[in-house]
C-alpha positions in Angstrom: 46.1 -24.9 -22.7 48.8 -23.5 -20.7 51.1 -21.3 -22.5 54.6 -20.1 -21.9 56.4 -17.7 -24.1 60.2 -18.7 -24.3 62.6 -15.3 -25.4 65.8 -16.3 -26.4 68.3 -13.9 -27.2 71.2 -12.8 -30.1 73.7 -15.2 -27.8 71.5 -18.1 -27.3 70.4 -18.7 -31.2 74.3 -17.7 -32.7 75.5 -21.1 -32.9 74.6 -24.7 -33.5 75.8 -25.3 -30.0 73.2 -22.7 -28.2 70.5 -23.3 -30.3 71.1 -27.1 -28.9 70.6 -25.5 -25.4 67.4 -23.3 -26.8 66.1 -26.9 -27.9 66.4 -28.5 -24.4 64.5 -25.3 -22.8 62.1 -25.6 -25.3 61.7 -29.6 -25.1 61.6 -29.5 -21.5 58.9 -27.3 -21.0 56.6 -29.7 -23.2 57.5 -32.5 -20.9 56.1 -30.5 -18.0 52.7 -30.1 -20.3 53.5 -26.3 -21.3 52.7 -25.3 -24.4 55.4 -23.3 -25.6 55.5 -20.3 -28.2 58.8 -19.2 -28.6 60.4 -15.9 -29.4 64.0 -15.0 -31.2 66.3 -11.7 -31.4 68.7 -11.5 -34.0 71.6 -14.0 -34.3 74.3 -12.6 -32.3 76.0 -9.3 -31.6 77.4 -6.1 -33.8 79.9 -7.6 -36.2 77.9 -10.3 -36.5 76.7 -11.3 -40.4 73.3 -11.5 -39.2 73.2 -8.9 -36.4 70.4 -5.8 -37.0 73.5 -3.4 -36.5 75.1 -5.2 -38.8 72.4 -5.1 -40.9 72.1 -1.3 -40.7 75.9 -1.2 -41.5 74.9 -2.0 -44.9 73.0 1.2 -45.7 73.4 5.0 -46.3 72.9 6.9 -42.3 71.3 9.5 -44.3 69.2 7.1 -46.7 68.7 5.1 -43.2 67.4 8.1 -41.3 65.2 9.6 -44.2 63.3 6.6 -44.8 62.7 5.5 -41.8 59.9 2.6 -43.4 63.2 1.1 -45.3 65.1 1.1 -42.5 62.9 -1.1 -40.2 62.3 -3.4 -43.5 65.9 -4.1 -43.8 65.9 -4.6 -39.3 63.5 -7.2 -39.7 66.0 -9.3 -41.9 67.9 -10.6 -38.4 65.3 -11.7 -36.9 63.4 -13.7 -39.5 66.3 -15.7 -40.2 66.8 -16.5 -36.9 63.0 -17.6 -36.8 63.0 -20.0 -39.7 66.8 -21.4 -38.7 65.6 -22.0 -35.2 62.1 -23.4 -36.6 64.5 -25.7 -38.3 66.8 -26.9 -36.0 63.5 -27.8 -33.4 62.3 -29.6 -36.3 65.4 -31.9 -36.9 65.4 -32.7 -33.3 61.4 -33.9 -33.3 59.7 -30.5 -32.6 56.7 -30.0 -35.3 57.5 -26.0 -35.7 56.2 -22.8 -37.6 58.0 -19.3 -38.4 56.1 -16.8 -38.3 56.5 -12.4 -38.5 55.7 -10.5 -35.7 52.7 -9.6 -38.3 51.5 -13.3 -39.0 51.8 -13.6 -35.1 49.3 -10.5 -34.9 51.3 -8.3 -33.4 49.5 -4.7 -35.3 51.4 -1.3 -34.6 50.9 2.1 -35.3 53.1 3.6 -37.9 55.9 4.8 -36.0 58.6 3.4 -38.4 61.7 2.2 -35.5 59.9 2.4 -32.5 56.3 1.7 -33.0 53.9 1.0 -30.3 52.0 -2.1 -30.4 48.3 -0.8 -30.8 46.1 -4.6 -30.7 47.4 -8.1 -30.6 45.3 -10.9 -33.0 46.7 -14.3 -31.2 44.5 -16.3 -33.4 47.3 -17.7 -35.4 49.1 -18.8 -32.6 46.3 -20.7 -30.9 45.3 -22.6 -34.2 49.5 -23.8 -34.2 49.2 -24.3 -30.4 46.1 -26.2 -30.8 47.7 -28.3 -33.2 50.7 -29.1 -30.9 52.9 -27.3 -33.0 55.5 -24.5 -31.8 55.3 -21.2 -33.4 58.6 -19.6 -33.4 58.3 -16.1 -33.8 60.1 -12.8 -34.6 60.7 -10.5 -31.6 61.1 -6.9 -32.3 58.8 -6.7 -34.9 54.9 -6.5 -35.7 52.7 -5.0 -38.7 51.0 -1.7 -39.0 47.7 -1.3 -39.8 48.4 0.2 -43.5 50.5 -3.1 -43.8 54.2 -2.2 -43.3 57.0 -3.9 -41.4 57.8 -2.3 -38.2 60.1 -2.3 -35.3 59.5 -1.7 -32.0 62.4 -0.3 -30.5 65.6 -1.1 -28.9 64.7 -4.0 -26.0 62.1 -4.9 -29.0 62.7 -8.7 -28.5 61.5 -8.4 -24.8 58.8 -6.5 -25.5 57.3 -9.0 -28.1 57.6 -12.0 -25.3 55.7 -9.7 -22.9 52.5 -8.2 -25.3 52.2 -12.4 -26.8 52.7 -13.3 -23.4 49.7 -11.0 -22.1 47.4 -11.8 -25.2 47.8 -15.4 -24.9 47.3 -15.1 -20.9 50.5 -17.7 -20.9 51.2 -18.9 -17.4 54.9 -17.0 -17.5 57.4 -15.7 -19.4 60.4 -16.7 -19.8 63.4 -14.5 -21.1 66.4 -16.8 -21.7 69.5 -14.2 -22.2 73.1 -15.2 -21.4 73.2 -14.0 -18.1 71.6 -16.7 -14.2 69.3 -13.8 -13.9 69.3 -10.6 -11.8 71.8 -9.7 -9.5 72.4 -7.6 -6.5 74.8 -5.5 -8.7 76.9 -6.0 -12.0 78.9 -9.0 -11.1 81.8 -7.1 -13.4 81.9 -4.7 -10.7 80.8 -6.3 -7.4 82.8 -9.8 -7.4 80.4 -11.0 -4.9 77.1 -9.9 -6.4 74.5 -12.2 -5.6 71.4 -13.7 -7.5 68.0 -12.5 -6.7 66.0 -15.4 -6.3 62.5 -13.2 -6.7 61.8 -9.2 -7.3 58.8 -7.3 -7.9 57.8 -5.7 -11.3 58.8 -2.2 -9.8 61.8 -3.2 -8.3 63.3 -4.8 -11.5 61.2 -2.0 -13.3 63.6 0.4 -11.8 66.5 -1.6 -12.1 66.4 -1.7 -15.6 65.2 1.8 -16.5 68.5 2.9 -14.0 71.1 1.1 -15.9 70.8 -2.7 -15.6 70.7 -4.6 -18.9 69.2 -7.9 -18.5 65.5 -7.0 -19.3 64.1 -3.8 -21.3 61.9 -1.8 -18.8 59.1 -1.8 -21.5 58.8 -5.7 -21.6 58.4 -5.1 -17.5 55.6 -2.6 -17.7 53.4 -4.4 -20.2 53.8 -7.6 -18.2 53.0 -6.1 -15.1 49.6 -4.8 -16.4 49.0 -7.9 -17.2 50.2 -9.1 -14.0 52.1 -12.1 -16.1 54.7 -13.1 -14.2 58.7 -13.1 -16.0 61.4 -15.7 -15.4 64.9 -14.3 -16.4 66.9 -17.5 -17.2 70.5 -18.4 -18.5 70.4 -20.5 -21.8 73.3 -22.1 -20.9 73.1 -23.4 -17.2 70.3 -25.0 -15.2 70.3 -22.0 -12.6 67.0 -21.2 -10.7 67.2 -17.3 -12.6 65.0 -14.5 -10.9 61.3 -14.4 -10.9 59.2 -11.0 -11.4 56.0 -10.9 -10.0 53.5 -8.4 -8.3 55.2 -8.6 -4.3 58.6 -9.7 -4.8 60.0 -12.0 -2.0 57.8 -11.2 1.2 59.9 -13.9 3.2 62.9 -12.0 2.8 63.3 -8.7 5.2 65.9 -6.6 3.1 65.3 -3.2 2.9 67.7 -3.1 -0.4 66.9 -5.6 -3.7 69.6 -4.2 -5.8 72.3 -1.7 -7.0 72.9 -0.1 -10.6 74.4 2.8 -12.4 74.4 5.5 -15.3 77.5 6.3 -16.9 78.0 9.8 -18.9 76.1 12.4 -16.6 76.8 15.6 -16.9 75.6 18.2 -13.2 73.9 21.5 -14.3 73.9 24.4 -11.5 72.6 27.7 -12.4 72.8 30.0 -9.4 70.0 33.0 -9.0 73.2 35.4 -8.2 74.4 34.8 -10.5 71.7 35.9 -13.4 70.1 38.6 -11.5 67.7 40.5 -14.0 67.7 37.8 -16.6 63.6 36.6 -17.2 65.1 33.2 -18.4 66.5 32.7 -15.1 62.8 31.0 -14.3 62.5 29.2 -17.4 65.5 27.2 -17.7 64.0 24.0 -17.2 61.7 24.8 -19.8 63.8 25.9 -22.4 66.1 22.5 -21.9 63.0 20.4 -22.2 62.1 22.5 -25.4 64.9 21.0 -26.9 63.9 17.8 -26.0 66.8 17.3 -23.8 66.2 14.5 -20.9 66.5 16.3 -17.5 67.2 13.8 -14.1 68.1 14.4 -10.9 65.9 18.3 -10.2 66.5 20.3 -7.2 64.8 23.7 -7.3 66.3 25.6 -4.4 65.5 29.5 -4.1 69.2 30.2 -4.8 69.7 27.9 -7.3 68.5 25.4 -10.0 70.3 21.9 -10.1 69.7 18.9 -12.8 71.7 16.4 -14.6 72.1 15.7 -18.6 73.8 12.9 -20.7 77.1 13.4 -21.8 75.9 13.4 -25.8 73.2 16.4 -25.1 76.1 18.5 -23.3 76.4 20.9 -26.7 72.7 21.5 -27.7 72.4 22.1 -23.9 75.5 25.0 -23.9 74.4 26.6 -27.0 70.7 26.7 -25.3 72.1 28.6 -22.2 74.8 31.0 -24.3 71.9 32.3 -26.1 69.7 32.8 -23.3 72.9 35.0 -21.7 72.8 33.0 -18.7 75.6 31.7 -16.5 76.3 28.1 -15.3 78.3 25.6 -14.6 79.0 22.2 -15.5 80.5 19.7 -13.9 81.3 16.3 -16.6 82.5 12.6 -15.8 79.5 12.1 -13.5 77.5 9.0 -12.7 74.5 8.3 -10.9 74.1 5.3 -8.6 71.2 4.1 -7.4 70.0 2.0 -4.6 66.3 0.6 -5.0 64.2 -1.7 -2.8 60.3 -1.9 -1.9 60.4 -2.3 1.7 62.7 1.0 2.2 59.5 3.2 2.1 59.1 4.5 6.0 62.0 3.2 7.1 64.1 6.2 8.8 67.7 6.7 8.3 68.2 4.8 4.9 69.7 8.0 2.7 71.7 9.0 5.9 73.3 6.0 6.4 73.9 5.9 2.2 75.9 9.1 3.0 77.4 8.4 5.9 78.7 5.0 4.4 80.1 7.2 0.7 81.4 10.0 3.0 83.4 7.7 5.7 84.7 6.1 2.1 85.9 9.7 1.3 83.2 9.2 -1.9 81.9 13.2 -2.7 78.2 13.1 -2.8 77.1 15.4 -5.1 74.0 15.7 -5.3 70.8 13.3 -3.9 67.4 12.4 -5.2 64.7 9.5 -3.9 61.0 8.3 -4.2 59.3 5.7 -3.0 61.7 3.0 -3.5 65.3 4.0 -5.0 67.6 6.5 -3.9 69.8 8.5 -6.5 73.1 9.4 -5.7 75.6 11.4 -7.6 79.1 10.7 -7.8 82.5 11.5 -9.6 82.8 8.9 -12.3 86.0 7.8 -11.0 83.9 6.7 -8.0 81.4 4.8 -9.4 82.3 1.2 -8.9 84.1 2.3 -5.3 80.7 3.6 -4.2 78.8 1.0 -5.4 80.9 -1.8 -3.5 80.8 0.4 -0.5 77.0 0.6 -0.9 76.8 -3.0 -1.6 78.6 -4.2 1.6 76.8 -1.5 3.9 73.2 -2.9 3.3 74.5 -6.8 3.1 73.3 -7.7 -0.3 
């Protein structure tokens, strides 16, 4: 058998009209002698009577976050009824279907009520539909815990679904079906001529999304790359080529640069040695942050001074940490952090000076730098975020 697992998003199974487009995908891949088992979000967006936030609109926050096991019961509503309506529409248009649960489709978590982990994956009711020549249309964002309770897997949950059936079944791809051609170069809503990425490596688009890009949950990258399945990101709604994800990327292509993205809402934290002479906690800042389970980024450790960044939304807990410990700092808000990531940028000389020489010669403060392997971190004023990242995106001709 070969096997694809088809994700289709809150936009593609809204409407009659996109769930005639989900059809077509669907439909053609049995003409080119896949198999396919298909995977649904939620129908639509917030606001949205069948949307999971929607959903959770209809509860108590404090009932919601108490009972965490209720909560993920009423979260699994959105996508079930998108399975059966979905199942049904294939059905009226020839297309012998089956709904099932992410629990029916074997999907077993732990008990982690909202963000479970996916723990084993039983396929065998899939095969027995696929070996039928039937189409099992299943629930993303959801499996079964081993006690027996619904659970969720997170936000992204949807993606991550098409990537664990896609590894159990060993399907020949996966293909995630959003509203979007596939990856770009950069937000087209803030680079006009932002290209398509015809092909990208796991940890190229691995970084992308875990740096800001939307279009696929970094999760749903990682399991899929340990199964070295490769992913197809496709538009529901056009015929374009989308991107694919694999193990090498493109090796005919010689850019040093795949892509550009962006985090909103950072916050810089400097706190200067000179400034906290003869306070102990002057060495364990870093440690009392994470204590409070405060996400750190960006860490420079300089004998003078200790630099890291924070989101916006941890900026109190963070100044009530550092008032009590009596030390001084300073914050500087309305950051965000761009970054520039590619594969082939390891060894090369002169890539993070010429990223500063191109912000600085478009009067773009740097504030503060960070790089591994393959993506370089920059820090900018928020103001210049989308000015940096054009600037970034002409100067290495993506």
């Amino acid at each position: 058998m070969k096997i694809v697992v088809q994700k289709f998003g809150g936009t593609s199974v809204s409407t009659d009209e996109n769930r005639k487009q989900v059809i077509e995908k669907v439909r053609n891949a049995i003409k080119e002698g896949y198999n396919p088992v298909v995977v649904v979000s939620a129908m639509g967006r917030k606001g949205e009577p069948y949307a999971t936030d929607t959903l959770l609109s209809l509860i108590d926050d404090k009932f919601k976050n108490t009972n965490k096991l209720a909560q993920d019961l009423l979260m699994c509503c959105g996508e079930t009824i998108s399975s059966v309506v979905m199942s049904s529409d294939l059905y009226r248009a020839g297309i012998d279907t089956m709904p099932l649960n992410g629990g029916q489709a074997g999907i077993i978590t732990d008990n982690n009520f909202t963000d479970a982990a996916c723990i084993e994956v039983k396929p065998k009711k899939i095969l027995e539909l696929v070996s039928q020549g039937r189409v099992p249309v299943i629930t993303g964002f959801q499996g079964i815990s081993e006690s027996g309770y619904l659970t969720t897997l997170g936000r992204g949950g949807s993606d991550t679904t098409a990537s664990i059936l896609g590894v159990a079944l060993k399907a020949s791809s996966i293909e995630i079906y959003t509203d979007v051609d596939g990856i770009m170069t950069a937000d087209p809503r803030i680079v006009e001529n932002a290209n398509l990425i015809d092909v990208i490596s796991y940890n190229e688009v691995f970084q992308l999304a875990d740096k800001g890009a939307t279009v696929i949950h970094p999760k749903a990258v990682e399991i899929a790359m340990e199964g070295n399945i490769p992913i197809l990101i496709k538009n529901t709604m056009s015929n374009s080529k989308g991107t694919l994800i694999n193990n090498f990327g493109d090796k005919d292509k010689e850019r040093i640069m795949t892509g550009i993205t962006s985090q909103k809402n950072r916050i810089q934290v400097s706190v200067k040695a000179s400034e906290n002479e003869g306070n102990i906690k002057y060495r364990n800042v870093l440690d009392l942050v994470a204590a409070n389970k405060i996400s750190l980024d960006l860490i420079n450790i300089f004998p003078s001074e200790q630099i890291f960044t924070i989101n916006q939304k941890d900026k109190d807990v963070l100044v009530k940490i550092l008032n009590n410990a009596k030390l001084k700092y300073n914050l500087i808000e309305d950051c965000s952090k761009v970054a520039v990531i590619g594969s082939k940028m390891k060894g090369i000389p002169g890539v993070m000076a010429k990223i500063i020489k191109a912000l600085s010669d478009n009067c773009i403060e740097v504030l503060q730098t960070a790089d591994s392997h393959m993506t370089i971190w920059c820090l900018v004023h928020a103001k210049n975020e989308k000015d940096a990242i054009n600037v970034l995106h002409k100067t290495f001709k993506l």
